[in-house]
N, C-alpha and C positions, 0 to 999 in steps of 0.2 A: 356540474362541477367536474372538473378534470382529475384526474387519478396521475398518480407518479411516471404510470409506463405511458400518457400521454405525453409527458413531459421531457424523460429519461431513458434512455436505453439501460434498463437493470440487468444485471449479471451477478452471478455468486463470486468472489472472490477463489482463487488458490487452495486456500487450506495451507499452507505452505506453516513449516514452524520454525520460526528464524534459528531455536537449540539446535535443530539437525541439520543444520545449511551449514554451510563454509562460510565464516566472515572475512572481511578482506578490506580493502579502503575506497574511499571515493572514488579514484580513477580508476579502478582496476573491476569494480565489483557495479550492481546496481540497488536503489534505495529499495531498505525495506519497510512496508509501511504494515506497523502491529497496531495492537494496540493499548500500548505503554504508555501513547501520549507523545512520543517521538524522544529525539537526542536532548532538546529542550522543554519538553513537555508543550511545545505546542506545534511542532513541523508535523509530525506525527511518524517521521521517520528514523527506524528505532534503530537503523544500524545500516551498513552496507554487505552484501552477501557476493558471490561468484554466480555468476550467469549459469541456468543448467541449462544442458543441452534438451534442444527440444521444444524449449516454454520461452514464447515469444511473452516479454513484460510488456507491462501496461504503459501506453503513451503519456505524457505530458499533457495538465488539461484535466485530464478525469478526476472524476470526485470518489471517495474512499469512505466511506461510513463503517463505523463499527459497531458489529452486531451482537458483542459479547464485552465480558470484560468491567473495567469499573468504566473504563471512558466509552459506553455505551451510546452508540447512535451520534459518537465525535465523527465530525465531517473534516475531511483535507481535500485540498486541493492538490495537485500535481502539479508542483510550478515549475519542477527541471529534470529533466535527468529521466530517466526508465526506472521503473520500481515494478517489485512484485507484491 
């Protein structure tokens, strides 16, 4: 049987906490993905924040599971934009 890391490249997330980021808008900021459940409760992107210097975001494509929270083990995809 095959296990996840045959499957997936796993990585821990940021830690990142959207309260202590700079929020900002679409064009100007990149998506952040909590887990709140998203702007709609199901993007799963809870807001947009200011780029920090330093921390290359996560590409377009990748999958985001939640490992906490009430939306526990919600999966997104990353269908545009750069998100941390």
């Amino acid at each position: 049987m095959s296990t996840l890391n045959d499957l997936f490249q796993i990585e821990y997330g940021n830690k990142f906490d959207m309260n202590k980021m700079t929020r900002t808008d679409r064009l100007a900021g990149v998506a952040f993905v909590g887990r709140i459940g998203g702007l709609n409760g199901k993007s799963g992107i809870a807001g947009f924040v200011e780029p920090l210097a330093g921390v290359k975001p996560y590409s377009p494509g990748l999958l985001t599971v939640a490992l906490g929270g009430s939306r526990l083990l919600s999966t997104y995809v990353g269908s545009s934009g750069l998100r941390v």
